[in-house]
C-alpha positions in Angstrom: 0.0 0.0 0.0 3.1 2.4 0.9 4.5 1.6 -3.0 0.7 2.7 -4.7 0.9 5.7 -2.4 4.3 7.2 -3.7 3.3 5.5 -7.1 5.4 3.1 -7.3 3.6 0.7 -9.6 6.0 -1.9 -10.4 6.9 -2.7 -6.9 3.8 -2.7 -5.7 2.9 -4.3 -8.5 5.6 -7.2 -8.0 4.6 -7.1 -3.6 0.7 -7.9 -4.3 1.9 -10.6 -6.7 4.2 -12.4 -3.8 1.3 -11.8 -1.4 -1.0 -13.4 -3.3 1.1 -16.2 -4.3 2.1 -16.8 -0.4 -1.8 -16.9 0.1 -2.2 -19.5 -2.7 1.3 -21.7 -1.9 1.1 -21.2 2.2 4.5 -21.2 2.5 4.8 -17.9 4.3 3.1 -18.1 8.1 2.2 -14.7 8.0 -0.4 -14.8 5.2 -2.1 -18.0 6.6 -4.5 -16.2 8.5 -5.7 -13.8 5.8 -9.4 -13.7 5.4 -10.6 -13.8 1.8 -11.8 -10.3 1.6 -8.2 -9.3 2.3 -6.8 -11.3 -0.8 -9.5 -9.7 -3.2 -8.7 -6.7 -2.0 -4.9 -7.8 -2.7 -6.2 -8.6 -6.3 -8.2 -5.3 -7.1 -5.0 -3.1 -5.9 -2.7 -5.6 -8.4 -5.4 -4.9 -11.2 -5.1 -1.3 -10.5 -1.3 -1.4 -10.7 -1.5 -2.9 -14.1 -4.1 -0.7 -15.4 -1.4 2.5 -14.6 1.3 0.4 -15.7 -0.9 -0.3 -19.1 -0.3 -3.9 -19.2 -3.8 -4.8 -21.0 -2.7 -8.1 -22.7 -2.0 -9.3 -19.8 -5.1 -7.8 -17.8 -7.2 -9.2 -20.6 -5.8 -13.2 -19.7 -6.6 -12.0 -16.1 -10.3 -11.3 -16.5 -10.5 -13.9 -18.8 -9.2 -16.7 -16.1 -11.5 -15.3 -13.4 -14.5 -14.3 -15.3 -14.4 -10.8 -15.1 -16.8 -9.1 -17.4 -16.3 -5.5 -16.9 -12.6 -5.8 -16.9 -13.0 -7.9 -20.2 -14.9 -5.5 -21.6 -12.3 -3.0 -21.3 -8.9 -5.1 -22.3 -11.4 -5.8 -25.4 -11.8 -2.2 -26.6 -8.2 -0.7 -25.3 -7.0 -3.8 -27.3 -9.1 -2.8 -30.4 -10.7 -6.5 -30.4 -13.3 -5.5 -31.9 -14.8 -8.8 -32.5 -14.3 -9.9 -28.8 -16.0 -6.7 -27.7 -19.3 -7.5 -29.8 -19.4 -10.8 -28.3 -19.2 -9.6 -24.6 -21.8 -6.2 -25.5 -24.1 -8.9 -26.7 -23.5 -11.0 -23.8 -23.3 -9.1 -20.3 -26.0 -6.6 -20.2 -25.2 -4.6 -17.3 -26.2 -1.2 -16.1 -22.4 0.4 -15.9 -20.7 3.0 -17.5 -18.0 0.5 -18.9 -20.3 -1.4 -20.9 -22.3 2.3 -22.0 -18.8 3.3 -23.6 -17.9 0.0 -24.7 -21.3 -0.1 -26.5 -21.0 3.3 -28.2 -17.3 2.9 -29.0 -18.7 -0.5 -31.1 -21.3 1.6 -32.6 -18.8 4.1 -33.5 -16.8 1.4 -35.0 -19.3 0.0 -37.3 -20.2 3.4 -38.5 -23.7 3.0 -37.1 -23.9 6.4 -35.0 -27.5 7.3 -34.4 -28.7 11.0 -32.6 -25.0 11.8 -30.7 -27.1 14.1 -28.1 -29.8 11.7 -27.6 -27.4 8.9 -27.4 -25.1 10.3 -25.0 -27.9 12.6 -22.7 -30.8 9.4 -22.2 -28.3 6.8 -21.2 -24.9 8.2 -20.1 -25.2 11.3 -18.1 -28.0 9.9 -16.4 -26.0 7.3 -15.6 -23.2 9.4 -14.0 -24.9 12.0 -12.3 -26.8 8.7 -10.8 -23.5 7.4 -9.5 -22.8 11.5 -8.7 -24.8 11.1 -5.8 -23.5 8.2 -4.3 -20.2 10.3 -3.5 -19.7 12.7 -1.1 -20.9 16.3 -0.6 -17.3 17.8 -1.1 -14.9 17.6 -4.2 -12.2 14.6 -3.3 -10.7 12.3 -5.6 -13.4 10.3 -5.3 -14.7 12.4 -8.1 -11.8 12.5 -10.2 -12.6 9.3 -12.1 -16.5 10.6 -12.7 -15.1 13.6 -13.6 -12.6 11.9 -16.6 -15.9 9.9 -17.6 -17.9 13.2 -18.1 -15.4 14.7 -20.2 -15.4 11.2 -22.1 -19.0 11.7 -22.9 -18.4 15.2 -24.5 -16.0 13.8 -26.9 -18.3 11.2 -27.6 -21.1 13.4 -28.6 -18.0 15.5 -30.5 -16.8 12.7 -32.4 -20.2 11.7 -33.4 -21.2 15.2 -35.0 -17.4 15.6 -36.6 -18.2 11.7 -38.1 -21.3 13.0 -39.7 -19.7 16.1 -41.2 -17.1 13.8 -42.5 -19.2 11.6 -44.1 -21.4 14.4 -45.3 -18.1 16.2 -47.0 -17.4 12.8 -48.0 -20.1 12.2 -50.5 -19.7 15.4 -51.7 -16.1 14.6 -53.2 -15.0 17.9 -50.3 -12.6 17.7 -47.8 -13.4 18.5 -44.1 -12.0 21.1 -42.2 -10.1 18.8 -39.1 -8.0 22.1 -37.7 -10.6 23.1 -35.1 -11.4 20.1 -34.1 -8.0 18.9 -33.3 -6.8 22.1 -31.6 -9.5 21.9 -29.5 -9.0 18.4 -28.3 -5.3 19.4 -28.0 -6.3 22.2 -25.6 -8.4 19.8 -23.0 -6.3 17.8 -21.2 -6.7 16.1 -17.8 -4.3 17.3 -15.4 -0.7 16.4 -15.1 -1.2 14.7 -12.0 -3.8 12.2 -12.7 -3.1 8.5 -13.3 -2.3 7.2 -15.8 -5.5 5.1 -16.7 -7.4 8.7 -17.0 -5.0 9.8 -19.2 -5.0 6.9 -21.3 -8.8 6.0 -21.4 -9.1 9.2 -23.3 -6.3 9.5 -25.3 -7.0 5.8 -26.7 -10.5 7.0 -27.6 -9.1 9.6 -29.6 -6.7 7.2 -31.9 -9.2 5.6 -32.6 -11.8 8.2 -33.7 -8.6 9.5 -36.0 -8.5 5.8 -37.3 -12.1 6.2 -38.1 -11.7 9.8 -40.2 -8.6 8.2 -41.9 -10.4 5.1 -43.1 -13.2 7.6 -44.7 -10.3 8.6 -47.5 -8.5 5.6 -47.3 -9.5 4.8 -51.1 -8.7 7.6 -52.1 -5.2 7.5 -54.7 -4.8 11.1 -55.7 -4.7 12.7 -51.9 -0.5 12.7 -51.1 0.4 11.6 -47.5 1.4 14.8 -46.0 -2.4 16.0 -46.7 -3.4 12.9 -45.2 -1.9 13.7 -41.9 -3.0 16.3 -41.8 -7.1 14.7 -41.2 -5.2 12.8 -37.8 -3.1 13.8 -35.0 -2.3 10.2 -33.9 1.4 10.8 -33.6 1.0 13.9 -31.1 -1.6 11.5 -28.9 0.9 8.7 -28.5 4.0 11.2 -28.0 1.5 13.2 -25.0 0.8 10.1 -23.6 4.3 9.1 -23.6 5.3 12.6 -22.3 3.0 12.2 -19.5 4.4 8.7 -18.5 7.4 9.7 -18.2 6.9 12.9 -16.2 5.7 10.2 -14.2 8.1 8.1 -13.8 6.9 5.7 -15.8 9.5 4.5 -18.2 7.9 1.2 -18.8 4.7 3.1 -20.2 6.4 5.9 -22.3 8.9 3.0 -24.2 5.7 0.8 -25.3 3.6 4.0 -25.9 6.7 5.0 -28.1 7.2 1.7 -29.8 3.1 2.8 -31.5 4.9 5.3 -33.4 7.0 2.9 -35.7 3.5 1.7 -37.4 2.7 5.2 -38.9 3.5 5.0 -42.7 4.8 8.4 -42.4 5.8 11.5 -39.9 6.8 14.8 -39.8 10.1 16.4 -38.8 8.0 18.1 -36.0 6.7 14.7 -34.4 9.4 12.8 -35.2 11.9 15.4 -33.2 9.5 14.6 -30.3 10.1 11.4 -30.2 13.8 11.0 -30.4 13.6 13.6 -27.7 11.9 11.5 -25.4 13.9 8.6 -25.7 16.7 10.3 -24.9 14.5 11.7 -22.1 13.9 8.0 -20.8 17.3 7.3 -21.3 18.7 10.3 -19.3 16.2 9.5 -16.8 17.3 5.9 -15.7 21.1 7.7 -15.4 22.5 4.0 -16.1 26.3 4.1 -18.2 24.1 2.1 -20.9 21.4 4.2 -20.8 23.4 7.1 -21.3 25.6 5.8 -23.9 22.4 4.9 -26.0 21.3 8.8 -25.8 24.8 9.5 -27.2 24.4 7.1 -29.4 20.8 8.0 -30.4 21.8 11.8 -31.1 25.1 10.7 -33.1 23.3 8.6 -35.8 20.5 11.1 -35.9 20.3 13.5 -39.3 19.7 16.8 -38.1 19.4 18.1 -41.4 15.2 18.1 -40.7 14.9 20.3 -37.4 15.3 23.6 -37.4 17.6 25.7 -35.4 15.8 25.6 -32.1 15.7 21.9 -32.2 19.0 21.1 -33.2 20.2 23.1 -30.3 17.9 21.0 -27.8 20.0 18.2 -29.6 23.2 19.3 -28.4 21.8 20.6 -25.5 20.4 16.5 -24.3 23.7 15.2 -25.7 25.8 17.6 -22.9 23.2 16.7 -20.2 23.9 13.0 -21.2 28.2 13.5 -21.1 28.0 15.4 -18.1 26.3 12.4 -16.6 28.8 10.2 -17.7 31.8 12.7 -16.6 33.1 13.6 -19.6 33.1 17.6 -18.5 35.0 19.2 -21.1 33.1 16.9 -23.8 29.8 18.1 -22.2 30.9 21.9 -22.1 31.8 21.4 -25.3 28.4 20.4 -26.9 26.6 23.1 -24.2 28.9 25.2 -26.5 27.8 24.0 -29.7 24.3 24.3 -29.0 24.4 28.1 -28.1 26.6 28.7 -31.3 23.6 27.3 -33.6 21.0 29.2 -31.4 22.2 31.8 -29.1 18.4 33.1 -27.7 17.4 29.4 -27.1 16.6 30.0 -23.4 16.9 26.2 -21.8 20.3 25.9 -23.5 21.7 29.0 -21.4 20.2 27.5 -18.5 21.8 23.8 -18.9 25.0 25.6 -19.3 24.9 27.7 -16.3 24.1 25.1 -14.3 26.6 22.7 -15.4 29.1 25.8 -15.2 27.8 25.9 -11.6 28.2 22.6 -10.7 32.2 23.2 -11.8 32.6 26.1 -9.9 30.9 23.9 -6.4 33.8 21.5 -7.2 36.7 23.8 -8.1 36.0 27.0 -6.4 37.3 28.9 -9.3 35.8 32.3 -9.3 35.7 32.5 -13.6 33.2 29.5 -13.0 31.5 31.5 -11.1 30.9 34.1 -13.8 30.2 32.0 -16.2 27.1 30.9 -14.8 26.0 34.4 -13.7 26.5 35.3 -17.3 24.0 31.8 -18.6 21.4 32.6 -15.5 21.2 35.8 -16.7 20.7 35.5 -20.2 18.4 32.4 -19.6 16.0 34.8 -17.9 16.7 37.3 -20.6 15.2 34.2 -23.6 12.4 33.7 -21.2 13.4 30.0 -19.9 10.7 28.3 -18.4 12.4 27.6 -14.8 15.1 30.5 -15.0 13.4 33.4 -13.1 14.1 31.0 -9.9 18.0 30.7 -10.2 17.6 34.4 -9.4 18.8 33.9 -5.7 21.5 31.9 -7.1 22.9 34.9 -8.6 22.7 36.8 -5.9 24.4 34.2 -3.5 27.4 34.1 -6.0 28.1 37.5 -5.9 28.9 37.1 -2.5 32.0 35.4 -3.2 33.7 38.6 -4.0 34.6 38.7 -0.2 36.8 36.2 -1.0 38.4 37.1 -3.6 41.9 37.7 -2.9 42.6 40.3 -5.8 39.6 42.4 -4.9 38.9 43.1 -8.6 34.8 42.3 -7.8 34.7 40.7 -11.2 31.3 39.0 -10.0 29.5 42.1 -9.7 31.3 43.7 -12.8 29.9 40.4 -14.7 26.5 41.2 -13.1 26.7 44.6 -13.9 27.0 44.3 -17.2 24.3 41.6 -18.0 21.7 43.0 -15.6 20.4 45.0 -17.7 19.4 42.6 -20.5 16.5 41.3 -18.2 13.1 43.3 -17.3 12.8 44.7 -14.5 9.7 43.5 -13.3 11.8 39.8 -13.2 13.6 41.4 -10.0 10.3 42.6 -7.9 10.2 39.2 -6.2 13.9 39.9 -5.2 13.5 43.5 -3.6 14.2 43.0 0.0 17.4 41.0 -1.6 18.6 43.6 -2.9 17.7 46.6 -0.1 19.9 44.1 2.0 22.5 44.3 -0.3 22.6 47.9 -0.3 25.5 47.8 2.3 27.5 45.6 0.8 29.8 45.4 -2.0 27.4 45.0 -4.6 25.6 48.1 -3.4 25.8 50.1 -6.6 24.3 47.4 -8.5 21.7 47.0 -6.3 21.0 50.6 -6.5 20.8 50.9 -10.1 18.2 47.8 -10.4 16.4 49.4 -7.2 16.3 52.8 -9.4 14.8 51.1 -12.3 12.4 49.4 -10.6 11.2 52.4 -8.7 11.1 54.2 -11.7 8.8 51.7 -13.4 6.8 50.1 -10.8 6.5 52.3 -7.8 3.5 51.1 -6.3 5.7 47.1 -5.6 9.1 48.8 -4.4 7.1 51.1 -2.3 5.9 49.6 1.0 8.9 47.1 0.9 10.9 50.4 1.2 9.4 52.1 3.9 8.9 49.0 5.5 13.2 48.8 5.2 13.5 52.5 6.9 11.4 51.9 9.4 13.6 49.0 10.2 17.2 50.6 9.6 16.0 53.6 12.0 14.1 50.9 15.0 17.3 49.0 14.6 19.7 52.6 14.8 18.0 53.8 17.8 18.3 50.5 19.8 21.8 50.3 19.0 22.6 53.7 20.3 20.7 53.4 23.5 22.6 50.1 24.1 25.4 52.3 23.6 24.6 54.8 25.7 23.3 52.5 28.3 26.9 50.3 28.1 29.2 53.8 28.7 26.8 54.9 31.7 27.7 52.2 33.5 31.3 52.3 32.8 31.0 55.8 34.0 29.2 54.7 37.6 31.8 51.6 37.9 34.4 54.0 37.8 33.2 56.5 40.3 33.9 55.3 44.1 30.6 57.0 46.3 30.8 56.8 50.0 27.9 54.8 51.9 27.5 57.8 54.4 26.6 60.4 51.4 24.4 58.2 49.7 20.9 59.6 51.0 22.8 63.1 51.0 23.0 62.2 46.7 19.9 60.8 46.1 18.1 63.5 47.7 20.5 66.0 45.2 19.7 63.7 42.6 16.0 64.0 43.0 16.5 67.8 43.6 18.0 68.1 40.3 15.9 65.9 38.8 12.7 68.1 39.8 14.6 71.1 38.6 15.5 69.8 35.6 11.9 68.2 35.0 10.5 72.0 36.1 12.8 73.9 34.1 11.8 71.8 30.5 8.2 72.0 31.9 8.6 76.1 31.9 10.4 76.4 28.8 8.0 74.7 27.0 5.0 77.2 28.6 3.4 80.3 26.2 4.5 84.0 26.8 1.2 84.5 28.8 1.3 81.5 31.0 5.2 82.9 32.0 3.5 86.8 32.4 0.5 85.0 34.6 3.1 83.1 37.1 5.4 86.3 37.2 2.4 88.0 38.7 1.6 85.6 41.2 5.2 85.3 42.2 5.1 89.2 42.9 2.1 89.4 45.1 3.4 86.5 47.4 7.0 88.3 47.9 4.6 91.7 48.6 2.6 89.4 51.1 
């Protein structure tokens, strides 16, 4: 249970397996008094395991062996057995969303789609918002999976209207118009987060509605195959799917999901970029020697005559991530170098390169390090990298090293200086109280001129940090010269010797002088007439 909470599928995967088998074998003592409702549940979690680890063939022998019909129905129609799936709608008539879509998705496939709103509304969201109420009052992940189903029915009723068009443009000798469409379902995605099942229940669906509109011109001879592509976007569904596996951590499920690709006829130079970049992805991500050497391997043999600048320099980019894994450093500096010679405003480039340069100086202390990967930070932020507004604070901790610098040249803050003002300055509002603080230091001239511009621009977000600062730097000057004060007073009284026998004679003097003084600021601080008023009185009492 501990491995399905942290997602990690294949070991709980392999731990439900051995607990079921110690159950079946009785070998291990500690499974002999398990109940049967705790080895069913044992069974469901290892079905879920496989489901996010999308092992259907071997789901499908599964539900087959213990005569599971809502599990076969859905091996059946992720498995496009099409002929299976008939046989099992005819069969099991239950009253569950699994058998709705696999009835519809068999309608679909033998082009026998009747009224899509009538089909979906009567039968499916009833259905749904039925099994709605069942859940609790409050949004949980309980809903999650009713939720994936609801957007499941929308492209249902979707594919069913684009199917008629198609037809419709069909028999008209026309072509349709696929760009809306397919922007559209590139635009709604589940979340990043969600399992993998979610994610692939829909993105299945969707191959095989392109299937479907491709089959519609498949007789037709004078249509050339990049026009044809052009009515699908299968390849961009397997390579998302395969992006989100392994974003997860699921290299198991982005290699198979990438091994779909090698049946397409034909690709672009756009798709098929994508998917050499996420084998070297997978392969970068194990961080085995093999592994690695295949990425260098992978980009070596690779024609790079197809991508454009951009992506050639994400090429050399992967290959230095991959040799500075291995520990070739001045191989991997090397290709970071060759990737910002063919495109120098290619933002996660700079970035890789600062923080490899980084990494050298944390090993070798070397202050020209250092400046090198101020310089990439920098102009990462200044290309508009993705994750490069962060390293921000790393900046601004290496320019502290001038302190140590034994030449005092401050060539950190002259580097910074000089490259500071390639980036907006609203990228430094988050780093305000950073740099009031650094106002006192050695890179307090800097700090002044960003502070400066930022005023200047956005006064209203530099404001109230500023006063706020002030207030602070005066609180903080005030206490320090009381304690001041306070500490040479009492140097003062240790170093004067009293006499016990005069000590009620100098308290009352002190007291005297106290009064006095308290009277005399009292008076001075009086109006002309109150002084004129308590001459007069004085006078009359001396006359009395």
């Amino acid at each position: 249970l501990s491995y399905q909470n942290y997602g990690e599928w294949s070991n709980a995967q392999d731990t439900y397996y051995l607990a079921c088998m110690d159950k079946l074998s009785g070998v291990n003592s500690t499974s002999v008094g398990v109940g049967r409702t705790e080895t069913l549940m044992w069974q469901e979690n290892w079905v879920e395991c496989a489901k996010n680890l999308n092992q259907w063939q071997m789901l499908k022998s599964f539900a087959y062996e213990n005569n599971n019909p809502i599990l076969q129905l859905e091996c059946s129609w992720r498995l496009s057995d099409w002929s299976a799936l008939k046989d099992l709608v005819h069969k099991y008539r239950t009253e569950d969303l699994t058998q709705l879509f696999c009835s519809l998705y068999l309608s679909f496939h033998d082009n026998k789609i009747g009224d899509p709103e009538k089909l979906v509304s009567e039968n499916g969201v009833k259905m749904a918002l039925h099994a709605w109420q069942f859940l609790p009052e409050y949004v949980s992940c309980a809903h999650i999976p009713l939720l994936a189903d609801f957007q499941r029915l929308v492209e249902i009723q979707e594919s069913a209207r684009k199917l008629k068009e198609i037809n419709q443009a069909r028999r008209q000798n026309q072509i349709p118009h696929m760009k809306n469409f397919v922007s559209t379902w590139r635009e709604r995605l589940p979340n990043l987060y969600d399992d993998i099942p979610i994610w692939s229940n829909l993105l299945t669906w969707r191959n095989h509605m392109f299937k479907l509109v491709t089959s519609q011109y498949k007789d037709v001879t004078d249509m050339n195959s990049m026009f044809k592509n052009k009515l699908h976007d299968e390849p961009w569904t397997v390579l998302k799917l395969a992006q989100t596996a392994r974003k997860q951590v699921l290299s198991d499920v982005c290699l198979s999901s990438l091994t779909e690709l090698y049946t397409f006829p034909s690709m672009d130079a756009v798709d098929a970029f994508h998917k050499l970049r996420e084998q070297i992805q997978i392969c970068l991500l194990s961080k085995g020697q093999a592994e690695l050497k295949l990425a260098v391997h992978l980009i070596g043999n690779t024609n790079l005559d197809y991508f454009n600048a951009e992506q050639k320099s994400e090429m050399f980019r992967l290959r230095g991530e991959a040799l500075q894994n291995l520990g070739l450093g001045d191989e991997a500096n090397t290709s970071f170098s060759s990737c910002l010679s063919v495109c120098d405003t290619y933002g996660k480039g700079w970035l890789s390169w600062g923080l490899f340069c980084d990494r050298v100086f944390h090993l070798k202390r070397d202050s020209q390090w250092a400046e090198h990967a101020i310089v990439c930070y920098l102009q990462a932020i200044a290309h508009k990298s993705a994750k490069a507004n962060k390293y921000m604070s790393r900046v601004l901790w290496l320019l502290t090293f001038d302190y140590f610098d034994q030449n005092n040249d401050r060539s950190l803050n002259k580097t910074f200086t000089k490259y500071i003002d390639c980036i907006a300055p609203w990228v430094l509002i988050l780093w305000i109280p950073q740099l009031l603080t650094a106002l006192n230091k050695i890179s307090g001239a800097t700090a002044k001129h960003i502070l400066c511009n930022i005023a200047r621009l956005y006064p209203q977000a530099i404001y109230y940090t500023v006063r706020a600062h002030l207030l602070e730097r005066r609180e903080s000057k005030s206490l320090y010269l009381q304690r001041m004060k306070k500490t040479s007073s009492d140097q003062t009284n240790n170093n004067t010797s009293i006499n016990l026998t005069d000590d009620a004679d100098l308290s009352t003097s002190l007291s005297a002088t106290s009064t006095i003084t308290s009277s005399s600021s009292s008076s001075s601080n009086t109006t002309n007439d109150e002084t004129t008023d308590i001459t007069a009185d004085s006078s009359n009492n001396n006359n009395k």
